[in-house]
Structures are given as C-alpha cells and as structure tokens.
Kinemage of the C-alpha trace (Angstrom):
@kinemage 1
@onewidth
@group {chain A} dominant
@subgroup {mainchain}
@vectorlist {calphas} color= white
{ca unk a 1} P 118.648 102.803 102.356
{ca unk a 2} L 118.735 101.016 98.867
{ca unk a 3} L 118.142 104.098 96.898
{ca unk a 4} L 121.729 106.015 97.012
{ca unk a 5} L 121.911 109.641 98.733
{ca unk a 6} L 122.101 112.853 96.144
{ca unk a 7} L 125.098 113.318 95.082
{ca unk a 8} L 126.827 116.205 93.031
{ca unk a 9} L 127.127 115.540 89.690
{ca unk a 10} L 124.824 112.326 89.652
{ca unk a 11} L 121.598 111.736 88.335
{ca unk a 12} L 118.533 109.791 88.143
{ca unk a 13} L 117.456 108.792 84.083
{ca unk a 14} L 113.282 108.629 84.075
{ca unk a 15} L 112.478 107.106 80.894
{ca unk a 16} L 108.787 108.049 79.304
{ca unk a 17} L 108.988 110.615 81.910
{ca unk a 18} L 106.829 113.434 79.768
{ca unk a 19} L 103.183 112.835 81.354
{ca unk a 20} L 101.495 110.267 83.944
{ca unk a 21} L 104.035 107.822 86.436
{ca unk a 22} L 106.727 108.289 84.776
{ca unk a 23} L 106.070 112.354 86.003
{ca unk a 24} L 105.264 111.568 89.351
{ca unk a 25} L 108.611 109.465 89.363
{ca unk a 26} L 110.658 112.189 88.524
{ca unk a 27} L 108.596 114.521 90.794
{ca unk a 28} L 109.365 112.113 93.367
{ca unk a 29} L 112.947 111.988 93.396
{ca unk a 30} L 113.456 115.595 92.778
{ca unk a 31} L 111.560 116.042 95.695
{ca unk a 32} L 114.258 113.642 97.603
{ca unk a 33} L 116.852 116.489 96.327
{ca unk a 34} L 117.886 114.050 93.228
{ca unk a 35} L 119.196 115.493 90.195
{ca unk a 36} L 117.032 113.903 87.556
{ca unk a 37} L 117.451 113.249 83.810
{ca unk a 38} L 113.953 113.515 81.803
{ca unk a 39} L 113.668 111.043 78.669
{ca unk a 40} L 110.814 110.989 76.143
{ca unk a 41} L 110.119 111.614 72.730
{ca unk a 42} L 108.173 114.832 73.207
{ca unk a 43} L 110.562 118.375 74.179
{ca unk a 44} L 108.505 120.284 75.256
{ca unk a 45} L 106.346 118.406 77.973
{ca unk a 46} L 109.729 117.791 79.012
{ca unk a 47} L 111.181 120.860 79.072
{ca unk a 48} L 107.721 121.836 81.235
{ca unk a 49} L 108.282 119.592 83.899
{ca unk a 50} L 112.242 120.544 84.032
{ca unk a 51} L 110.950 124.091 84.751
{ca unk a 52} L 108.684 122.483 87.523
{ca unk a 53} L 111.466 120.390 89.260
{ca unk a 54} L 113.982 123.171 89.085
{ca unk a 55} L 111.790 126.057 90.480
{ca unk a 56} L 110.359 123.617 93.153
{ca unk a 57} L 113.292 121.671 94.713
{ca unk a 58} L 116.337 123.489 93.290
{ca unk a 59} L 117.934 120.605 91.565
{ca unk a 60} L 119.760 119.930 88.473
{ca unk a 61} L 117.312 118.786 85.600
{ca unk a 62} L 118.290 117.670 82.220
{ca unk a 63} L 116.148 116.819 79.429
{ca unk a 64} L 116.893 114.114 76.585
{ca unk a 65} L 114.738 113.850 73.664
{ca unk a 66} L 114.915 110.278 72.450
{ca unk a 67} L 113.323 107.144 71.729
{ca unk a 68} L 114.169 104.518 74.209
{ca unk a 69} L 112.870 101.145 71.799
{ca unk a 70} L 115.542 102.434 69.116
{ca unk a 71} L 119.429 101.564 69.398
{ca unk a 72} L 119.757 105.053 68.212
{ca unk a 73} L 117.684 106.378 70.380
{ca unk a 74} L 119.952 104.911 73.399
{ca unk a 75} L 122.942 105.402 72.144
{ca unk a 76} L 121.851 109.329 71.814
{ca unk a 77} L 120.841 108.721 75.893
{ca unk a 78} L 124.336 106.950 76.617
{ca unk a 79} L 126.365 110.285 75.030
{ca unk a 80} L 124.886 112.652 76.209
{ca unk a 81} L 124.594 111.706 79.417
{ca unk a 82} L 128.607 111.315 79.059
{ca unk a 83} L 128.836 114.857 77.867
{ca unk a 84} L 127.121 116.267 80.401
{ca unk a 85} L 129.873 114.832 82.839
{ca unk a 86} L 126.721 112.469 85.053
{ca unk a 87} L 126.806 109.405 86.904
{ca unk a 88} L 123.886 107.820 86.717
{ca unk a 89} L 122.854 106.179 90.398
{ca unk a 90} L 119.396 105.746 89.392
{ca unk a 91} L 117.729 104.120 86.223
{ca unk a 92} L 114.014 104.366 86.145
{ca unk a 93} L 112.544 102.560 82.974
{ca unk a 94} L 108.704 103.919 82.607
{ca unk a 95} L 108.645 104.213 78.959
{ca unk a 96} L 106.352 102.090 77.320
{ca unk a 97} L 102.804 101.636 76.002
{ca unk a 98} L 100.205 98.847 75.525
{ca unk a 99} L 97.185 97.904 73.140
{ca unk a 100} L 94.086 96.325 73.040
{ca unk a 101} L 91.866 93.855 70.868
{ca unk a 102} L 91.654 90.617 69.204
{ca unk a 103} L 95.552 89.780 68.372
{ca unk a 104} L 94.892 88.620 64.555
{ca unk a 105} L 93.015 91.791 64.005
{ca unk a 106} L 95.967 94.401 65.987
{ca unk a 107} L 98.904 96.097 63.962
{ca unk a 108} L 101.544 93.478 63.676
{ca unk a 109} L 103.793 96.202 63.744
{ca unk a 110} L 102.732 98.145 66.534
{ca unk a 111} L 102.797 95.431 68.613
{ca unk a 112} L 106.404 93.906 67.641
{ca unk a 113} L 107.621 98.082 68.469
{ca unk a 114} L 105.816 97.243 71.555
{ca unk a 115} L 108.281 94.760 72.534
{ca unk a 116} L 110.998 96.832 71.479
{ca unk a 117} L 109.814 99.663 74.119
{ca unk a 118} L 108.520 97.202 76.712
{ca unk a 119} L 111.312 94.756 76.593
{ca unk a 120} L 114.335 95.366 74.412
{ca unk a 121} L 115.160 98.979 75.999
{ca unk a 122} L 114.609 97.617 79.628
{ca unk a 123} L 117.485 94.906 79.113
{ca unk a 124} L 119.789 97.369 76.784
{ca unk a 125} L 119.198 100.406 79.452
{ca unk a 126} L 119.839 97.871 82.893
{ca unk a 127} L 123.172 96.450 81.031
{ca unk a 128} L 124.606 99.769 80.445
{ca unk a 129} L 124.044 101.238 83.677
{ca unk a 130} L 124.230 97.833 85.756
{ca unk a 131} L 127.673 97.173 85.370
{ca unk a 132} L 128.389 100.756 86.422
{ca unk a 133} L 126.766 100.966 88.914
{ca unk a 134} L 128.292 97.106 90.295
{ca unk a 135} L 131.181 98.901 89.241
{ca unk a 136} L 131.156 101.706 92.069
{ca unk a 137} L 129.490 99.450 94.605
{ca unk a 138} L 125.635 101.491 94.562
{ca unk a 139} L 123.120 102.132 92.116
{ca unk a 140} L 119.232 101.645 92.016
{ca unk a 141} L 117.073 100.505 89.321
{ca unk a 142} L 113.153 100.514 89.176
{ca unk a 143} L 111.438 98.906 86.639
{ca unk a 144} L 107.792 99.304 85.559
{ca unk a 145} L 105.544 95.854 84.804
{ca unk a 146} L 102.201 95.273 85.505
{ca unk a 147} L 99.102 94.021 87.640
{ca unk a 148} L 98.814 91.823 84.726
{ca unk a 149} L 102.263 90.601 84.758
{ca unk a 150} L 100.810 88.035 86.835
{ca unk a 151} L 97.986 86.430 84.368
{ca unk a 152} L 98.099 86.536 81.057
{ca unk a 153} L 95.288 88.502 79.460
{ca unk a 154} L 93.138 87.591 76.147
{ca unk a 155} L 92.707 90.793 74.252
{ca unk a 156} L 96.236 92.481 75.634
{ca unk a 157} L 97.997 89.603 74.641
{ca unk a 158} L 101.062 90.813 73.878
{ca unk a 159} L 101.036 94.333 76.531
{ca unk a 160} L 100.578 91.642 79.287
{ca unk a 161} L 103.574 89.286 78.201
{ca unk a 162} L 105.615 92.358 78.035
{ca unk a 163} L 105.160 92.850 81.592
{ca unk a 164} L 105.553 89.512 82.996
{ca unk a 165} L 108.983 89.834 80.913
{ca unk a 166} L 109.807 92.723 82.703
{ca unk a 167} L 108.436 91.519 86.398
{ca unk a 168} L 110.418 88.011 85.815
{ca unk a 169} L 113.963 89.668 84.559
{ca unk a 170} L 113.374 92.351 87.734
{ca unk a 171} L 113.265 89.691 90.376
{ca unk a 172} L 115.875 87.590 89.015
{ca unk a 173} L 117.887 90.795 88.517
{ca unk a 174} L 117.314 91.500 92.170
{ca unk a 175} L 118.725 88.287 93.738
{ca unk a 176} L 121.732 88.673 91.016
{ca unk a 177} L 122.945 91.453 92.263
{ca unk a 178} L 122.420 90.565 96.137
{ca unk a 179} L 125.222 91.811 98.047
{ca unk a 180} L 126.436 94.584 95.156
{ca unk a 181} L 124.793 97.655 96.782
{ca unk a 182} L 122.802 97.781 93.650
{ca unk a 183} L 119.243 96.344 93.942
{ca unk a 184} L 116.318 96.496 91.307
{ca unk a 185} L 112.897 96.881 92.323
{ca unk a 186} L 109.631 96.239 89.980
{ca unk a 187} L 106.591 98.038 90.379
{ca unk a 188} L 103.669 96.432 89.418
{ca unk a 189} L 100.248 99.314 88.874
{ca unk a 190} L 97.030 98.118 88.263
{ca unk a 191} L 94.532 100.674 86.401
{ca unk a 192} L 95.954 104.137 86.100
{ca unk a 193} L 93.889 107.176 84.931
{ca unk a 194} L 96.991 108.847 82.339
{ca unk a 195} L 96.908 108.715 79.027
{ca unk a 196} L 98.083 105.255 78.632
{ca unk a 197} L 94.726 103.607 77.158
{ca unk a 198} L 94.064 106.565 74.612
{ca unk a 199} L 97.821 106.217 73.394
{ca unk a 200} L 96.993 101.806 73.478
{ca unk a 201} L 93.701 102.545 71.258
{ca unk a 202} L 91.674 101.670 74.111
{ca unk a 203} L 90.698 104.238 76.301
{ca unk a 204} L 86.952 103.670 75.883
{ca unk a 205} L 87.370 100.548 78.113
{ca unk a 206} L 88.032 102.718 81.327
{ca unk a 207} L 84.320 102.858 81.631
{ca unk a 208} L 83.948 98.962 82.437
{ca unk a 209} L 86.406 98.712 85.137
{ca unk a 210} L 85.361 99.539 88.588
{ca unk a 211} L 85.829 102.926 90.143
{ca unk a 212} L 87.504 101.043 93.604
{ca unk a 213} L 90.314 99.362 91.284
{ca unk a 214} L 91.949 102.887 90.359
{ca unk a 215} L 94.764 104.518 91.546
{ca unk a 216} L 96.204 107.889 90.311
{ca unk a 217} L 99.708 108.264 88.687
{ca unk a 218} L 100.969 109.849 92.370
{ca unk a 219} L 99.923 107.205 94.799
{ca unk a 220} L 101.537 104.314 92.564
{ca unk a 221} L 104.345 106.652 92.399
{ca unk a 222} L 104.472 107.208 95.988
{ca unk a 223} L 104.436 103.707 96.522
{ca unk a 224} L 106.867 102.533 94.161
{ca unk a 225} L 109.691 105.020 95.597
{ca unk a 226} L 108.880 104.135 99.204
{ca unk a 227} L 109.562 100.343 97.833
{ca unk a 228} L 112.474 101.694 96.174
{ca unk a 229} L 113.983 103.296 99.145
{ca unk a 230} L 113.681 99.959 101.181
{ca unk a 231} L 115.177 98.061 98.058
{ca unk a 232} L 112.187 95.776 97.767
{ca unk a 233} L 111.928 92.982 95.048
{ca unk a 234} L 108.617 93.689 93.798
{ca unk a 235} L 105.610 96.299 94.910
{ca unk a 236} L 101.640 96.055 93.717
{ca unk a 237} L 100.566 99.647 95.109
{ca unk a 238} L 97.145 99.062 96.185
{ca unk a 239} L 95.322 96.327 98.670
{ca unk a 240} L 93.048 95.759 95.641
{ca unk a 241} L 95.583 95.040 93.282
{ca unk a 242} L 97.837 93.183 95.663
{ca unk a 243} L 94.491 90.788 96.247
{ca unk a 244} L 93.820 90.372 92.503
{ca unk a 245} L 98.065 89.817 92.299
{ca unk a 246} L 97.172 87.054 94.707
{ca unk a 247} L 94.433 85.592 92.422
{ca unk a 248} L 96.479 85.952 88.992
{ca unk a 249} L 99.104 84.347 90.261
{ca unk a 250} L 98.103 80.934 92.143
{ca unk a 251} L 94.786 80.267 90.336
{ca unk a 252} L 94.875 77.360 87.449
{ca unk a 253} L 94.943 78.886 83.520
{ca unk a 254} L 92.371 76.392 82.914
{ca unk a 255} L 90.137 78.334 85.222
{ca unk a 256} L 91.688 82.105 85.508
{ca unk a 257} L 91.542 82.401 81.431
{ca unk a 258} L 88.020 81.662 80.282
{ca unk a 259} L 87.054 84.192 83.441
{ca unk a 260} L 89.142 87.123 82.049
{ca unk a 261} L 88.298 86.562 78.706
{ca unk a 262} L 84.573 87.425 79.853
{ca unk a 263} L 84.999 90.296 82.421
{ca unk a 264} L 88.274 91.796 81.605
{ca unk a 265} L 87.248 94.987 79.521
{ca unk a 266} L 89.220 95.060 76.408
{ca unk a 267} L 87.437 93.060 73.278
C-alpha cells in the first residue's frame, strides 16, 4: 500500500480541512485509524470536527489555526507540528479557493492571494515534508487540482490555471520520487456542492450546471483515498468527469475555448 500504516506518534496534516473535502479527507483517514492534524483559518469548525474524529475512531487529533498562502502562516504549521513531537507521513493540501467573472473586472488582489493559496503553499508545504519523508524511506502526499485542470476556462481564468499548476507539479512529482516509498497522488473533482462557489463569489452559477455532473464532498473523498492507498498518479472521481477529462484534454483550444466560453456557467 502507498499510503503508510498508522503509526504512534505520526500524523496526517489536512490543509483547509474546516468544512467540505477537505472534512471528508480527514474523516477518511481517521477512519483508517490515522492520527490527523486539522489546518484552517477558522478554530472552531476545527475544533468541531476534532471532537468528531476523536469520539468516533479514537485517534489523536490536533488542530492548527493558520493560514496556509502566508510564510507565517507555515512556518506557525512547521513549529508546532515540531512541538507536538509528530512525524508527518501524510500531507494533504485541500486549502484553497477559486473565483469567477470577467478577469479585467475581478479583484486583482484576490486573485494574486489566490495563487498564493492555490500554488505557493502547495510547493512550500511538499518541500518541507518531501524531503522528510524521502528521508525515512515512506510518506504520502495528495494534492487537490481540478476537472478544469485540464482546459483552461474563460471566466475562472486564473482558479483554472491554478489547478493545472497543481495537476502538472503532482504528476511530475510522482515519477520524481519513483522508487522513494513516497508517492504523490492528485485528485482532480469536478462540481462539488460545499461552500466553495459562495466563498469564490459565485455560487449563483450552481443552478446552470447539470444535476448528473455533481458529486458530494464524500464520494470525491472516497475516491481520492482509495487512489491514494494504491499510490495512483492522478484520479477524476466520477465517469462523468473522467469523460469530460477526456474531452478537455485532447480537443484543439481553437475549438474547446469558444465552446466553454458559451456553456460553461460563470460570466
């Protein structure tokens, strides 16, 4: 199995882990009889779903309030973790957030803190944890992109290049560190029903997209950890979404763009 046993005194780090996949993640692995270590920004939902994973499955739970996108933020992670005496065998990174709308007309700010979430904290987390874990000769890392990793998408312009950053460094990741007993798998959900378009600014647009085309937070969840366990390279939960994959990813620009631009339901 690619995703190491339990171990005393180890731990899995969920980042964004207070609501929605990143949850079900950590719900997940507890379940497995993982110790887990909760990150987000907000205490209390945190401190909520410790409670849950304690009473449940009897495991160790720890809970880090921090913000993943800032080096401060990480560094706060890093220490503590440290002080709490835990090897981390597992790195989840969930945390992150997307937008919607004509670029020129979107928060210029918002969206370069996007990157910082979406991007920056994936490569700062995997470094600091990587080379542990290749250190000690096991470690797993999941990392979460995007159906529309595989396409870009007018309107989410900069959302959808975050996640084709994070599906590209994933699979090169994962033939890197072939043969290290650490492998790195990328999970790649297509609509979601969490609060991830309200948080964006676009939660209106669930209404336009098809009620076939969504999954809930626990199947991609269960899928992604079932992926993990085998120490896949990428997983698209969904036969939907792994057709539509399919489509995004060998169809020309010249014909795939104008196509989203009319049906795809952020404007």
């Amino acid at each position: 199995m690619a995703l190491p046993r339990p171990a005393a005194g180890s731990t899995c780090v969920v980042t964004g882990a207070s609501s929605g996949i990143g949850a079900e993640l950590a719900r997940g692995l507890a379940e497995r009889g993982h110790g887990v270590t909760l990150v987000a920004r907000r205490q209390g939902r945190l401190a909520e779903l410790a409670d849950e994973l304690t009473g449940a499955h009897g495991v160790r739970v720890e809970t880090i309030a921090a913000d993943v996108s800032r080096p401060s933020g990480r560094r706060k992670l890093r220490d503590e973790i440290a002080a709490r005496d835990l090897t981390v065998d597992v790195l989840v990174n969930n945390a992150g957030y997307g937008s919607g709308g004509p670029f020129a007309e979107l928060d210029g700010d918002k969206e370069t803190e996007m990157v910082r979430t979406n991007c920056e904290a994936v490569v700062a987390l995997t470094h600091l944890y990587a080379r542990e874990m290749v250190d000690r000769g096991r470690g797993a890392i999941l990392n979460l992109a995007s159906l529309i990793a595989f396409q870009p998408i007018p309107f989410q312009a900069t959302y959808g290049a975050t996640k084709a950053f994070v599906l590209s460094f994933s699979e090169a990741l994962h033939e890197e560190l072939r043969g290290t007993g650490v492998t790195v798998t990328a999970v790649c959900p297509g609509p979601v029903r969490t609060e991830f378009g309200e948080v964006g600014g676009f939660g209106g647009a669930d209404d336009r997209i098809p009620s076939f085309a969504w999954l809930s937070a626990r199947k991609v969840a269960r899928d992604a950890l079932s992926a993990f366990e085998r120490g896949d390279r990428v997983v698209v939960p969904g036969v939907v979404n792994r057709v539509a994959a399919l489509y995004g990813h060998y169809t020309p620009r010249s014909l795939l763009l104008p196509l989203v631009r009319k049906v795809w339901p952020v404007e």
